[in-house]
C-alpha positions in Angstrom: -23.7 36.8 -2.8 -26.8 35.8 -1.3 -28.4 37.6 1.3 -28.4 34.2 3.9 -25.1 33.8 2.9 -23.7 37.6 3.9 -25.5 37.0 7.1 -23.8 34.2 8.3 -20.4 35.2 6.9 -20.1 32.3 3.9 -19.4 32.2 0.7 -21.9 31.7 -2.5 -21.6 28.7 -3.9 -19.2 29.1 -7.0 -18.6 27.1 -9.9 -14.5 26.3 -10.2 -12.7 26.7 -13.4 -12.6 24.0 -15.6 -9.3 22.7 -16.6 -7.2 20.2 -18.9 -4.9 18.1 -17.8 -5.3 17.6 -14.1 -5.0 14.8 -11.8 -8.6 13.2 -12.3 -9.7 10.9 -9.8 -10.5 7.5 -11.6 -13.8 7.0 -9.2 -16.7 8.4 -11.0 -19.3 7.7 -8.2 -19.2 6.1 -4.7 -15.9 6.1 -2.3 -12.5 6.3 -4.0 -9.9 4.1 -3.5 -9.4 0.1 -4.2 -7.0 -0.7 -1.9 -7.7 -1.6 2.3 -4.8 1.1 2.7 -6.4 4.0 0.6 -10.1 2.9 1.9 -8.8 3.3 5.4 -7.2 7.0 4.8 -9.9 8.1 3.6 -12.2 6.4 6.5 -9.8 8.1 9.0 -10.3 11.5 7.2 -13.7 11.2 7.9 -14.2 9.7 11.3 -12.9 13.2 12.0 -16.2 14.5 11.2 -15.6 16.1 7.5 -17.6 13.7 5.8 -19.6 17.1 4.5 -16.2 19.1 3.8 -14.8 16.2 2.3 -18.0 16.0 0.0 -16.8 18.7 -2.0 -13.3 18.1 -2.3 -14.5 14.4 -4.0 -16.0 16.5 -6.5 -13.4 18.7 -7.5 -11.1 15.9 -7.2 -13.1 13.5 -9.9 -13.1 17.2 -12.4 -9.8 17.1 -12.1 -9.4 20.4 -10.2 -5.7 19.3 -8.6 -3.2 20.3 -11.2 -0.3 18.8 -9.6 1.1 17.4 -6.5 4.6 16.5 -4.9 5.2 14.5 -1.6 7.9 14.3 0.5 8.8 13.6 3.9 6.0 14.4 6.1 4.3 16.8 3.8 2.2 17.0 0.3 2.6 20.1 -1.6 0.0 21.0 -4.8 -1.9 23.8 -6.8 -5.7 23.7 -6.9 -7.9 25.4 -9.8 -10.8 27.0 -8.1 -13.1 29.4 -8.9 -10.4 32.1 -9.7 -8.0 32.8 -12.6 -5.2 32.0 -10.0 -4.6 28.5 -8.7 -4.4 28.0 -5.0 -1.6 26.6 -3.1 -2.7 23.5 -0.5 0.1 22.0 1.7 -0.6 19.1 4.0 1.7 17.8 6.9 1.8 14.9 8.4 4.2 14.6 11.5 7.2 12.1 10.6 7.8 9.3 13.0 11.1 9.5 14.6 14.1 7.2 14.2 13.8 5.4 17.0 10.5 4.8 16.2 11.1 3.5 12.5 13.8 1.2 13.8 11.0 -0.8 15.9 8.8 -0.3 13.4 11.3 -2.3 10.9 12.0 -4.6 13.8 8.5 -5.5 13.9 8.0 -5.7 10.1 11.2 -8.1 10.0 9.8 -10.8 12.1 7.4 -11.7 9.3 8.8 -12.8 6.0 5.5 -12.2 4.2 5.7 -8.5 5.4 9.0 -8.1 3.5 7.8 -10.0 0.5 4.6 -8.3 -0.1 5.6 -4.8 0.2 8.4 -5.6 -1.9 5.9 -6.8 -4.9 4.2 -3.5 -4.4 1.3 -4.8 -1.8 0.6 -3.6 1.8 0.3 -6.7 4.4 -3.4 -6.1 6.0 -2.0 -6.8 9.6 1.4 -3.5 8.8 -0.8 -1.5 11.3 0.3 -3.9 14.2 4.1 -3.2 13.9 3.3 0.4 13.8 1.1 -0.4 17.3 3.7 -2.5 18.6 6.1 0.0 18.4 3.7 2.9 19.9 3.2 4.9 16.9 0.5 4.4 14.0 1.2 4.5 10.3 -2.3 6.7 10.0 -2.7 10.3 11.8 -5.2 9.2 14.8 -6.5 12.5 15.1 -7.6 15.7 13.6 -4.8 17.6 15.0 -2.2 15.2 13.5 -2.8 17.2 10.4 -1.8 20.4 9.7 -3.4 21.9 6.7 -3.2 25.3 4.6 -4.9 26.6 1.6 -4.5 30.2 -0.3 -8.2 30.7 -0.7 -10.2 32.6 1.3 -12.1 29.4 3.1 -11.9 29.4 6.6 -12.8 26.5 7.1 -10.7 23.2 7.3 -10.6 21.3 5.6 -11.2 23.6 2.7 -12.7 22.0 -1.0 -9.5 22.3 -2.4 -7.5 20.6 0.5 -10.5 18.0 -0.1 -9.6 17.4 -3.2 -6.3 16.5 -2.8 -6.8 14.0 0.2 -8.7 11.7 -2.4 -6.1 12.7 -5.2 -3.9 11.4 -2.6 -5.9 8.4 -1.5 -5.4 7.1 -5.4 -2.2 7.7 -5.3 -2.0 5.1 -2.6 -3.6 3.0 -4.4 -0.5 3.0 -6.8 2.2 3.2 -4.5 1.4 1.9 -0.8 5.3 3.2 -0.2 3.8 7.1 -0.7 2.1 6.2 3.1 5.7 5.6 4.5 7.4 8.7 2.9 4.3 10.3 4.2 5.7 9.7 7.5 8.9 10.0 7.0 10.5 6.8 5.0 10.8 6.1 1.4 10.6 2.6 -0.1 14.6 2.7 -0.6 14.7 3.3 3.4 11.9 0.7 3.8 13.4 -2.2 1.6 17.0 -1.5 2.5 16.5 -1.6 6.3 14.1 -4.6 5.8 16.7 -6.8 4.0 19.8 -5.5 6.6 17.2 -6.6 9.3 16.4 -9.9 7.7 20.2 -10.3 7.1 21.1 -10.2 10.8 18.3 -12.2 12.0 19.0 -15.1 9.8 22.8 -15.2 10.2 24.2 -17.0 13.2 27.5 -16.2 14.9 30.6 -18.2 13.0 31.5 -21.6 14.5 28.2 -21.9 16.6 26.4 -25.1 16.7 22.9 -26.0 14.8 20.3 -26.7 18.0 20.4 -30.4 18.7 17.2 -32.0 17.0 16.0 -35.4 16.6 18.7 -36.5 14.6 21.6 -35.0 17.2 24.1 -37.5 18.2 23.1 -40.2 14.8 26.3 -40.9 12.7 26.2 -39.3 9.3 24.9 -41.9 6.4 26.6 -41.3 3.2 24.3 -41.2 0.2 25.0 -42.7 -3.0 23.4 -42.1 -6.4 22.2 -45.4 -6.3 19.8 -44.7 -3.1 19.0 -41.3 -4.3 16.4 -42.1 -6.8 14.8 -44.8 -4.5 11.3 -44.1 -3.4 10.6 -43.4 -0.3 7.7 -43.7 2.0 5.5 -42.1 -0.3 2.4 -42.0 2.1 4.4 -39.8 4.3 4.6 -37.4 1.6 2.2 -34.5 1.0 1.9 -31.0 -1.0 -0.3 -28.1 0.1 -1.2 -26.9 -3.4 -2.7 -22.7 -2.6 -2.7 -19.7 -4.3 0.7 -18.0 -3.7 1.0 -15.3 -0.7 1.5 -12.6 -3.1 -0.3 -12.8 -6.6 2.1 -12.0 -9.7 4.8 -11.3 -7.5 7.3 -11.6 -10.0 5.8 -9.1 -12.3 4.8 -6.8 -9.7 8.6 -6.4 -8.7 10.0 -5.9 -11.8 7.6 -3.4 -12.8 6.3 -2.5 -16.9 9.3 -3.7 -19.4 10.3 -1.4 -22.1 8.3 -2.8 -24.9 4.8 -2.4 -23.3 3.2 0.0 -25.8 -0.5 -1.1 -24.8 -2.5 1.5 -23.4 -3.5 -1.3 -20.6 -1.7 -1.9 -17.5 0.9 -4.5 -17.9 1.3 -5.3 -14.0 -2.6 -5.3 -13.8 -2.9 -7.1 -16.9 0.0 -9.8 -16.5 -1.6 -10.1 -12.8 -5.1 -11.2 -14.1 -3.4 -14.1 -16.4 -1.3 -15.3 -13.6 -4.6 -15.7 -11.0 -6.3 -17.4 -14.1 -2.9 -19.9 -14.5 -2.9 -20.3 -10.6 -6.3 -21.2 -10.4 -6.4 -24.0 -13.1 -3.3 -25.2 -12.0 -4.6 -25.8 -8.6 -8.3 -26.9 -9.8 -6.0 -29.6 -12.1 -4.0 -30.4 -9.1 -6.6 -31.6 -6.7 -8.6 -33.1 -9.9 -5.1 -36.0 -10.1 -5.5 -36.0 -6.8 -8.8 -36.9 -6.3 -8.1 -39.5 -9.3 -5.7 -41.1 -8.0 -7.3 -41.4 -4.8 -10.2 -43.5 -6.4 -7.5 -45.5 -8.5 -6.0 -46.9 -4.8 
């Protein structure tokens, strides 16, 4: 230990103990994370003024230094390799909303369909922070003291290298599975989908026996249609497509997850995904390329 060092009570700078088969962080330089979600937990960790803590803990997180990990709800449990034969333990907990609090969260989320159908397919809507601010609460700590940290090693400070580390092991994760935020406070997707759809389920059904709103058409007598009319044409000016990329790309795939068969090192979801883009897009370029045709033709 260096003189300066014993005089202001820190630590020489040690070199941690390299290990095989850890969680590697799959950034090799910049910010890690892909996703809006994981970019903005890790842009909340550091608006708390750890940017230089935090530093650190990227590094040991991209050597692979967090051997393992386990979440539940409201807290993520792991072992860190440092500098020492033994790893250290690193818990972080994160306050889980209460009940009443998830039920208006899931109220909130209900009112939009898209909500529902993009966190089904594995996506998370960019506007989910709004039902978490409409009900009071937010889905990411607001504050330092939100957090409560702890680490074996002999770091005083907070947070520590290792618990570093496993904020961006974390953030990756996120990446992954945007559900890991919810368990994170206090929900797992199970909870999420199935109070979605029981949500959806009442909204949509109406009480038995009670009338559709009067429209337009409220009061016409009913025309009985024959097959002879139903083929007909009708005012075909009238009628238009919007032809867009879908709401949620790959969808589909994306809900049903990698089949059995898929022995390819490559991601099949990620994969699969890219060809379905490509099909959208030609599909839509083809689309408005008749339509343009036919529009010189009239």
């Amino acid at each position: 230990m260096s003189w300066r060092n014993d005089f202001w009570g820190g630590y020489a700078p040690s070199k941690p103990i390299e290990v095989e088969g850890g969680i590697k962080a799959k950034s090799k330089r910049g910010r890690i994370g892909d996703t809006w979600w994981s970019k903005r937990w890790v842009s909340v960790l550091e608006s708390f003024g750890w940017s230089n803590r935090l530093e650190r803990g990227r590094r040991y997180a991209r050597k692979g230094q967090v051997l393992d990990f386990e979440l539940s709800a409201g807290k993520v449990e792991a072992t860190v390799q440092g500098s020492v034969s033994k790893p250290y333990f690193v818990t972080i907990e994160i306050k889980p909303l209460t009940e009443g609090a998830w039920d208006h969260v899931i109220e909130e989320m209900s009112q939009k369909a898209i909500f529902a159908a993009k966190l089904l397919s594995g996506e998370m809507p960019d506007d989910i922070e709004g039902a978490f601010k409409a009900a009071g609460v937010s889905l990411f700590p607001g504050k330092s003291k939100d957090i409560r940290t702890h680490c074996s090693c002999p770091d005083s400070a907070n947070p520590c290298k290792h618990i570093a580390a496993l904020y961006y092991i974390i953030a990756e994760e996120f990446d992954r599975d945007p559900f890991m935020i919810f368990e994170l406070r206090g929900r797992t997707k199970d909870d999420i989908t199935a109070a979605l759809r029981k949500q959806r389920t009442v909204d949509d059904e109406s009480p038995p026996g009670e009338a559709l709103p009067a429209g337009e058409d409220a009061g016409q007598e009913e025309t009985a249609l024959s097959m002879d009319d139903f083929w007909e044409a009708g005012d075909s000016e009238s009628f238009s497509v919007n032809i867009s990329q879908p709401d949620v790309s790959a969808a589909v795939i994306k809900r049903l997850g990698t089949p059995q068969f898929w022995d390819s090192k490559e991601d099949f979801v990620e994969k699969m995904g890219g060809y379905y883009d490509e099909i959208s897009r030609r599909a839509i370029e083809t689309a408005y390329g008749e339509q343009a045709g036919a529009k010189k033709r009239k």
